[in-house]
C-alpha positions, 0 to 999 in steps of 0.5 A: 500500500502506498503510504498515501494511502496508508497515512504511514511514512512508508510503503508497506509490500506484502507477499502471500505465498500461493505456491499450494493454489496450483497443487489443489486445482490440479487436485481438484480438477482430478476429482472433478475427472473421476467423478464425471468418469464414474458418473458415465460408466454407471450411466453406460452401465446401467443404459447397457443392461437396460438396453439388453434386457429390452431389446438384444435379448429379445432380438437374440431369442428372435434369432434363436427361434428363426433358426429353430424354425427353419430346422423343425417347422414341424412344431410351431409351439416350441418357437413360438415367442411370448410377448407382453409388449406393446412397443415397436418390438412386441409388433415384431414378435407378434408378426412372427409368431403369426409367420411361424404359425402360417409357415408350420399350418403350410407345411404340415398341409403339404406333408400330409398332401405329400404322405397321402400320394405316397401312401396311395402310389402302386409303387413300394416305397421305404424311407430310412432316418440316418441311423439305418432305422425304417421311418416309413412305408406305404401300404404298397410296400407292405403288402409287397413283403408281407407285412401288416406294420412298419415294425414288422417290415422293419425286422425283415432281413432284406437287400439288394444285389446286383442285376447279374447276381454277383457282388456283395449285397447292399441295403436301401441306404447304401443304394442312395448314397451310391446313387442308384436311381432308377436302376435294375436290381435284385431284391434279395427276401427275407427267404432268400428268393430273388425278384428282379425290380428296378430301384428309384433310390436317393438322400435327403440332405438336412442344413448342414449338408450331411444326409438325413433321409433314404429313400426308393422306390420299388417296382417289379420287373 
């Protein structure tokens, strides 16, 4: 101060020592960082699970489901997806839960169309799953090996040869995964007696590419 000012004979300087200022801003700004740190990761935090309860997991079960339908279309119950949403997304998985239903009631309408053909055709015809069991047979190829139930025809012993009698015997299966479609063959019967017939053998492949179904047809020659 000024000694005008002051009224004293002299000028009085004083000195204040502000060397701390700089460590505690440096210290607060610190804090003020973390705080808006943590207050965004909570926030993330708690936006993300709230985002992926209301709407991934409902769009990754909606994935699962699609998947499942294309692989069994059969039952549309199993992939139905319930819903109590009255949002853009429940719409979603209302359309599809109608879709399912429309696609499995169009498939088993031509599966049944499909097994009725079968079941009537004059020819044999046999289907085995991938394990070598018998899934079907119509009443043609009952009647031709003398059976009443697929079971029965399922316990016989029966293969195929070849047209000149030689080689060794081949079943249904075997016949389709060589491609034999629409060839000449010995039926070899349960009693040994052989009946020249010609094969219409062949595979169904399922999503992945492996074979799922044999199947031939069988007519005498």
């Amino acid at each position: 101060w000024p000694r005008s000012e002051s009224g004293l004979p002299y000028d009085i300087v004083a000195r204040a020592d502000s060397s701390w200022v700089a460590a505690e801003l440096w210290g607060f700004v610190i804090r003020i960082a973390g705080l808006v740190l943590l207050i965004s990761v909570v926030s993330t935090t708690a936006a993300l699970l709230v985002l992926w309860r209301t709407v991934l997991m409902p769009l990754l079960q909606l994935r699962e489901r699609m998947s499942a339908v294309g692989a069994n279309p059969t039952t549309p119950e199993q992939h139905i997806v319930p819903t109590t949403r009255r949002d853009e997304l429940g719409e979603v998985i209302t359309n599809f839960n109608d879709l399912v239903r429309l696609i499995s009631g169009r498939h088993r309408e031509e599966l049944t169309r499909v097994v009725a053909m079968a079941d009537n055709a004059v020819d044999s015809i046999v289907a085995y799953n991938a394990a070598g069991d018998l899934v079907y047979a119509n009443r043609a190829a009952l009647t031709y090996f003398g059976a009443e139930t697929t079971q029965q025809l399922e316990a016989f012993d029966w293969h195929f040869l070849a047209p000149d009698g030689t080689g060794p015997l081949y079943t249904v299966r075997e016949a389709a995964a060589n491609g034999a479609s629409n060839q000449e063959h010995l039926l070899v019967m349960p009693d040994g007696h052989q009946r020249p017939v010609l094969c219409g053998a062949n595979r169904l492949l399922d999503n992945a590419g492996e074979p799922s179904l044999y199947f031939a047809s069988l007519i005498d020659i």
